[in-house]
C-alpha positions in Angstrom: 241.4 108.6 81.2 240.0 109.8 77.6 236.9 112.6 77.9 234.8 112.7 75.5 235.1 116.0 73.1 232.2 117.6 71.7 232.0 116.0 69.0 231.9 112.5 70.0 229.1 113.4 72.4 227.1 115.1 69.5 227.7 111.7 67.7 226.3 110.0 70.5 222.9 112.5 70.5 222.5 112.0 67.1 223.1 108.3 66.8 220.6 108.2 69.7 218.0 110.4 67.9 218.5 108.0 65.3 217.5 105.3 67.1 214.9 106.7 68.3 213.3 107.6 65.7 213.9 104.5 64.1 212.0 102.8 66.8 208.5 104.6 66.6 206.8 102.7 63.4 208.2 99.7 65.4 206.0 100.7 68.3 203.5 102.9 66.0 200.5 100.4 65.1 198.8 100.7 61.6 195.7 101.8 61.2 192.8 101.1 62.6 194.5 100.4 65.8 196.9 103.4 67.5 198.3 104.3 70.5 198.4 106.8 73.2 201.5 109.4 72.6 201.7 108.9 76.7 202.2 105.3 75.8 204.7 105.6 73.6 207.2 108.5 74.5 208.2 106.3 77.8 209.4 103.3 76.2 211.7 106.0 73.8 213.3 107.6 76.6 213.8 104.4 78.2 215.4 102.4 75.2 217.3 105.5 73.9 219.6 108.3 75.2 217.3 111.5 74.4 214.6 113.9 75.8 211.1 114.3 75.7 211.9 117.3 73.6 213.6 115.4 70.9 211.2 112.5 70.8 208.1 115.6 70.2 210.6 117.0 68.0 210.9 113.2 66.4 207.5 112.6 65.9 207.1 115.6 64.8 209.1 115.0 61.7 207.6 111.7 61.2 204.0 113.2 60.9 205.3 115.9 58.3 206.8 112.8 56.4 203.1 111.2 56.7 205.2 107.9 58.7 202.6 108.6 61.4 199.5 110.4 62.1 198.1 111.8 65.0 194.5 111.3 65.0 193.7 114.2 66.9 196.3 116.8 66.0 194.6 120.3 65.5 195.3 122.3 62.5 197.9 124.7 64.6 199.4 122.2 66.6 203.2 123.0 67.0 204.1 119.1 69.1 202.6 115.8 70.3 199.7 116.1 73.5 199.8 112.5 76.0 196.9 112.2 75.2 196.8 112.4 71.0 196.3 109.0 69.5 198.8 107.8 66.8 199.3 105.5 64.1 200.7 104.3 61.0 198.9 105.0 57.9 196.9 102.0 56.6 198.2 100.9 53.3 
């Protein structure tokens, strides 16, 4: 029987971090309408082999990028709150 070595696992994370993160515009709505972060982390961690830690870490990223936007992120914030609203940016 073959084990996996280190870095076939680490290929694994990061092809599921990929995914991931490919996968929240797909559930992010554009703006007006959002969603709940609570709404939306589940469905990652269902779909996708990775943490809470790496989808806040995820999204995260995609808000620095201005992919998303957290409606009610304050200035300091270091990661996502359930209860933050997201969204796409309108066009």
């Amino acid at each position: 029987m073959h084990d996996m070595g280190p870095s076939d696992a680490a290929a694994m994370r990061n092809g599921a971090k990929r995914a991931a993160e490919a996968m929240v515009p797909e559930l992010t709505p554009k703006a007006p309408a959002h969603i709940l972060y609570k709404k939306l982390w589940p469905q990652l961690l269902v779909k996708h082999a990775v943490r809470l830690p790496d989808v806040n870490a995820i999204c995260t990223s995609l808000k620095k990028r201005n992919a998303i936007v957290f409606l009610d992120w304050p200035p300091r914030g270091k990661a996502p709150k359930d209860e933050y609203r997201m969204q796409q940016p309108a066009d």
